[in-house]
N, C-alpha and C positions, 0 to 999 in steps of 0.2 A: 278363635278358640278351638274351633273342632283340630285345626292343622296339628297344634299343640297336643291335643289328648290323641289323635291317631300316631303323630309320633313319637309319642312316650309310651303307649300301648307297641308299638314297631319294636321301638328297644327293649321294654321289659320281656319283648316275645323272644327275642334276638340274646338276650342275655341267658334265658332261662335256659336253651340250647347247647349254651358252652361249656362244656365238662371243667372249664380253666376256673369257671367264675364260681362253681359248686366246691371246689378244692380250694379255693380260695377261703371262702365261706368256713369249710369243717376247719382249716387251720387256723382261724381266726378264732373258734369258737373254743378249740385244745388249748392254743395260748393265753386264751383266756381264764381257764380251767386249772392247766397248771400254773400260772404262776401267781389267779388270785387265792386259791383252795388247794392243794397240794401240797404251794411251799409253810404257807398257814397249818396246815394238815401237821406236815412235818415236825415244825418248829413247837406246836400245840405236844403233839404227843410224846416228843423228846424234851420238851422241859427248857429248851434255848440253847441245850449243850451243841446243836449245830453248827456248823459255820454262817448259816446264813437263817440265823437265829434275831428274831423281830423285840425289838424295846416291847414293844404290846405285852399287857400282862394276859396271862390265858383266856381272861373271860373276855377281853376283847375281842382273843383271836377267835375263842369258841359263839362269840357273839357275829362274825365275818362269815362262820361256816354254816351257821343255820339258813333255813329257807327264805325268811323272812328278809334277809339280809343277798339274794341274789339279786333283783334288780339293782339295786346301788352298789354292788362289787363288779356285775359284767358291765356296767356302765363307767367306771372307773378306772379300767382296761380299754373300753373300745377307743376310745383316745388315742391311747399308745400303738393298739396292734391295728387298730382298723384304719388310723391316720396315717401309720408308716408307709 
């Protein structure tokens, strides 16, 4: 068991290091951003005349955008952007 926690303390050390793994990270977190709250954003404030204008009627969308509603939106992205 010790081998186990020294090597996984090894890698989290090894990781934290890498400028690749940090850049990874903040893009994950923008994609996240923009296309669960931005495109919502968008489509909220113009009414749905967008092209990429959502069925949701506003108060759902204005229900997506509050605080209350970020764990279960960036969680419903990390699938998509963090699995790719």
């Amino acid at each position: 068991m010790n081998t186990l926690i020294a090597g996984t303390r090894a890698e989290l050390q090894r990781l934290r290091t890498w400028p690749t793994m940090w850049v990874l990270l903040a893009s994950w977190i923008v994609l996240n951003l923009v296309f669960l709250y931005v495109f919502d954003y968008i489509t909220f404030r113009t009414g749905g005349t967008t092209g990429m204008s959502s069925t949701a009627p506003a108060e759902v969308l204005l229900d997506r955008m509050l605080p209350d509603a970020v764990p279960s939106v960036f969680t419903q992205g990390m699938a998509m952007f963090g699995g790719a």
